[in-house]
Chimera marker file (.cmm) of the C-alpha trace (Angstrom):
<marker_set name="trace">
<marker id="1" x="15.609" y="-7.444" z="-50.999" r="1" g="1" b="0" radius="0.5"/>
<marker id="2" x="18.856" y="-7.388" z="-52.227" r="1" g="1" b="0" radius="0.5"/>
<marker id="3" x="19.713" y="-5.323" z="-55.925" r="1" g="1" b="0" radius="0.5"/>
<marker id="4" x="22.558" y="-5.302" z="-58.369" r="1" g="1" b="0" radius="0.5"/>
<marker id="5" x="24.030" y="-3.475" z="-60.930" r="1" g="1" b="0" radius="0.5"/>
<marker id="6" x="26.393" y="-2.726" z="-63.641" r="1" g="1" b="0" radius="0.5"/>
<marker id="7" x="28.466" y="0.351" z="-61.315" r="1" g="1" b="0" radius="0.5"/>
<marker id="8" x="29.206" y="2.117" z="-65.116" r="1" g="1" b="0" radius="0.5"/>
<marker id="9" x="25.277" y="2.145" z="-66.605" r="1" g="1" b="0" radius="0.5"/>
<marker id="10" x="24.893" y="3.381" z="-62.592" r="1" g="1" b="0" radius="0.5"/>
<marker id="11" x="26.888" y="6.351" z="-63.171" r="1" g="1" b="0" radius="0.5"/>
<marker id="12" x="25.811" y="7.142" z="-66.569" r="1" g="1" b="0" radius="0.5"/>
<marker id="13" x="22.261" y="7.136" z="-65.068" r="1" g="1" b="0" radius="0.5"/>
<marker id="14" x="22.918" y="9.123" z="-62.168" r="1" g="1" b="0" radius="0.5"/>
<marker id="15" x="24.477" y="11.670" z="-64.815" r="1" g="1" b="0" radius="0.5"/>
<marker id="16" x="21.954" y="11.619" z="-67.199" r="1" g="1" b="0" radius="0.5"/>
<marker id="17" x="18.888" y="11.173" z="-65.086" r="1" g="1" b="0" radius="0.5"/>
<marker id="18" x="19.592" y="11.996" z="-61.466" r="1" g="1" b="0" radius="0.5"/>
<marker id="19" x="18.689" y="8.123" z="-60.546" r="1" g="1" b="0" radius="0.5"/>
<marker id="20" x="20.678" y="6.299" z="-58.661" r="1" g="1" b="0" radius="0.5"/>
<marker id="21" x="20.745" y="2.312" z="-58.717" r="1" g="1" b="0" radius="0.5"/>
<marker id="22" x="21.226" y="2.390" z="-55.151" r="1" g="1" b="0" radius="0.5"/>
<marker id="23" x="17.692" y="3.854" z="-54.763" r="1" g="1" b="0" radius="0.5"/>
<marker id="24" x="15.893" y="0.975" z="-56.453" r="1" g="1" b="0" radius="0.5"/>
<marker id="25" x="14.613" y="0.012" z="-53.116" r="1" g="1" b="0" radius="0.5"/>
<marker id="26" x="12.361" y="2.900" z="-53.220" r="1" g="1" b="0" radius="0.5"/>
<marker id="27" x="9.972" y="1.493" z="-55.584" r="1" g="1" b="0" radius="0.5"/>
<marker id="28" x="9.118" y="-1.230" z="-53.334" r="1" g="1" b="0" radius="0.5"/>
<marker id="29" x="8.612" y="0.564" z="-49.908" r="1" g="1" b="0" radius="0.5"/>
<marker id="30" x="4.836" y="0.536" z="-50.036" r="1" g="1" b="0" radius="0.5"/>
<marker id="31" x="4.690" y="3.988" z="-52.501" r="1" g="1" b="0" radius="0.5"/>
<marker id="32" x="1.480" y="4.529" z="-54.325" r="1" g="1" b="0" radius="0.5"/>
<marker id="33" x="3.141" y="2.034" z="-57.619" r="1" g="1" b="0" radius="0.5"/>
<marker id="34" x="1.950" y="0.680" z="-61.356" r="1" g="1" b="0" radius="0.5"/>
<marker id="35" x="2.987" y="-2.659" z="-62.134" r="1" g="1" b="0" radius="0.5"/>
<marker id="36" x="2.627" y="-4.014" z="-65.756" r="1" g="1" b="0" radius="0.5"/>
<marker id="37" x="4.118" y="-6.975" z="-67.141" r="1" g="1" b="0" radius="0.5"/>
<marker id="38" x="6.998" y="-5.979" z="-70.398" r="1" g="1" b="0" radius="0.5"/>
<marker id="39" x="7.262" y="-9.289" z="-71.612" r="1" g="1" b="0" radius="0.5"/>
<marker id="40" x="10.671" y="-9.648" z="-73.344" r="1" g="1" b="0" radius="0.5"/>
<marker id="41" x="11.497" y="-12.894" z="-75.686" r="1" g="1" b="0" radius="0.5"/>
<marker id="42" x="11.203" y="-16.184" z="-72.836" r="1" g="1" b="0" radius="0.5"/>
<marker id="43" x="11.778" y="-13.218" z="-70.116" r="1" g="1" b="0" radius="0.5"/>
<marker id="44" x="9.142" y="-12.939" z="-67.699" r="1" g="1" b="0" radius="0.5"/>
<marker id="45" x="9.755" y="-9.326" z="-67.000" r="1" g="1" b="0" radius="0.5"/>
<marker id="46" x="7.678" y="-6.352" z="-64.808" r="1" g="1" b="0" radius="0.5"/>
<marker id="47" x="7.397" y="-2.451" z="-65.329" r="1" g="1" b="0" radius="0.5"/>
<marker id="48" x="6.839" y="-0.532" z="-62.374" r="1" g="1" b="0" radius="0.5"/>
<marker id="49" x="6.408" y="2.934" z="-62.128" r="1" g="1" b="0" radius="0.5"/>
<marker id="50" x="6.689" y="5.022" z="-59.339" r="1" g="1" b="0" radius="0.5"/>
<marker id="51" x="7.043" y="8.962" z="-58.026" r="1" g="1" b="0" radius="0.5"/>
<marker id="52" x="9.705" y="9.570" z="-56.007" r="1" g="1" b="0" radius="0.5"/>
<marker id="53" x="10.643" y="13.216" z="-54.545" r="1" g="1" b="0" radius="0.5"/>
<marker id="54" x="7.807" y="14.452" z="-56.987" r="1" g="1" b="0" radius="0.5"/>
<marker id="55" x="9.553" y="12.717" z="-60.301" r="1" g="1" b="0" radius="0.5"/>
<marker id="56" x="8.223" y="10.308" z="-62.048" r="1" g="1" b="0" radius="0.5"/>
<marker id="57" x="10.562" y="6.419" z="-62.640" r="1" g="1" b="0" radius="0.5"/>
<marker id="58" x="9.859" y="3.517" z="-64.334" r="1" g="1" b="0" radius="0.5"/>
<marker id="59" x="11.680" y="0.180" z="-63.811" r="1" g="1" b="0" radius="0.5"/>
<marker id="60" x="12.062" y="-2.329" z="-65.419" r="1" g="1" b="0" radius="0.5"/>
<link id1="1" id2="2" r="1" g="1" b="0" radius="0.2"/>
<link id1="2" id2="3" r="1" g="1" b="0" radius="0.2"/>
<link id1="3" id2="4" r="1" g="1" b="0" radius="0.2"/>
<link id1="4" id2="5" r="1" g="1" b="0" radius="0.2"/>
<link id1="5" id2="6" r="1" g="1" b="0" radius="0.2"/>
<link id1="6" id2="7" r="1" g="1" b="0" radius="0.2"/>
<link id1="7" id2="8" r="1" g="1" b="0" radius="0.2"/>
<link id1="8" id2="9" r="1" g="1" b="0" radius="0.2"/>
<link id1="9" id2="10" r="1" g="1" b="0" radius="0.2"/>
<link id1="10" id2="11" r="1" g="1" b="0" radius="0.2"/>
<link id1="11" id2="12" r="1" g="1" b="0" radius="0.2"/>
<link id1="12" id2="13" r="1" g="1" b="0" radius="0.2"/>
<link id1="13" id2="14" r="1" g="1" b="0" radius="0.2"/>
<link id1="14" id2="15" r="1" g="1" b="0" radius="0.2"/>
<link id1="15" id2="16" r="1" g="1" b="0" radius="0.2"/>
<link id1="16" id2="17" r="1" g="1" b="0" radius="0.2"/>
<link id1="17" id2="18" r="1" g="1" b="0" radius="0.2"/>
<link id1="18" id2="19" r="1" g="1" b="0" radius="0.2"/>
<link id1="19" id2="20" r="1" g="1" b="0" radius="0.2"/>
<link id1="20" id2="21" r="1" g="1" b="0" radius="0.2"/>
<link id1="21" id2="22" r="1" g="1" b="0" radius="0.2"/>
<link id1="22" id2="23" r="1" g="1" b="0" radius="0.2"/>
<link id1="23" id2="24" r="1" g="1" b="0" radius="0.2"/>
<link id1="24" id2="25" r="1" g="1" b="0" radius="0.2"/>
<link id1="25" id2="26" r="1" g="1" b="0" radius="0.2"/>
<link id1="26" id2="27" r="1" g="1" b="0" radius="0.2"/>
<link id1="27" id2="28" r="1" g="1" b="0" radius="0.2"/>
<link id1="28" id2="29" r="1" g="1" b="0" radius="0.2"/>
<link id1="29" id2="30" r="1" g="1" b="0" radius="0.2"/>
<link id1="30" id2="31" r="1" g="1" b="0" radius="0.2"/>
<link id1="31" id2="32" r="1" g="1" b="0" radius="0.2"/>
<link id1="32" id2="33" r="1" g="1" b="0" radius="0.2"/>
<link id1="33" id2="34" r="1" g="1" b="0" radius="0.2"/>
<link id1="34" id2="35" r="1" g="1" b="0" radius="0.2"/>
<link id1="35" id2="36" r="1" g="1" b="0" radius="0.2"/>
<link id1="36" id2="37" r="1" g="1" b="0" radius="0.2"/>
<link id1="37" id2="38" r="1" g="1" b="0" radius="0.2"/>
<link id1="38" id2="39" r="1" g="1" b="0" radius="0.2"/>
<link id1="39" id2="40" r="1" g="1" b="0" radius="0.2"/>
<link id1="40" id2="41" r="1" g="1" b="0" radius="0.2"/>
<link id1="41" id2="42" r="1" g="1" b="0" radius="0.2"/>
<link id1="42" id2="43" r="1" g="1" b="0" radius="0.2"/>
<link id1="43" id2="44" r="1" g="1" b="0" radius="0.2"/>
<link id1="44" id2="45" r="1" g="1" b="0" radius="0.2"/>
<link id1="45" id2="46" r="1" g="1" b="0" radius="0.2"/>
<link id1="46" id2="47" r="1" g="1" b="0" radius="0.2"/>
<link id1="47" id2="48" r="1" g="1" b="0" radius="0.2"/>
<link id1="48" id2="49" r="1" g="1" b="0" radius="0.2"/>
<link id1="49" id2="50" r="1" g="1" b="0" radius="0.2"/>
<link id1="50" id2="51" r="1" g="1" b="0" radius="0.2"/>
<link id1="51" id2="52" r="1" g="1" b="0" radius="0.2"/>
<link id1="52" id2="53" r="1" g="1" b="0" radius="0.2"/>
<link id1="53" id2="54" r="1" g="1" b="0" radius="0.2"/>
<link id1="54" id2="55" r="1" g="1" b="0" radius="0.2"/>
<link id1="55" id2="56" r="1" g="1" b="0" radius="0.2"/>
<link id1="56" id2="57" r="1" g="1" b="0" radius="0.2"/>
<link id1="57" id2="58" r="1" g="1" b="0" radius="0.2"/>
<link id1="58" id2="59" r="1" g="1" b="0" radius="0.2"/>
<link id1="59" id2="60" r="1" g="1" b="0" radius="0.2"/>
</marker_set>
């Protein structure tokens, strides 16, 4: 699976949140995960929420 990213909001959320973009792929290794759909306008769009080293991320 291949991700990408705005490399600014990736630093400011690295800064702020100690997430890195380049980590996404963690949500999808086969980690204990919630899915829910976040419909937004026409946007078929999915919140997933997972822990990762004892944290807990959502996605989106």
């Amino acid at each position: 699976m291949a991700f990408s990213w705005n490399e600014a909001k990736r630093l400011k959320a690295l800064e702020e949140r100690a997430l890195d973009f380049a980590d996404a792929a963690l949500f999808f290794d086969g980690r204990p995960a919630v899915h829910q759909t976040s419909p937004r306008h026409e946007e078929d769009r999915w919140k997933t929420i997972a822990a990762i080293q004892e944290r807990l991320f959502t996605i989106v």
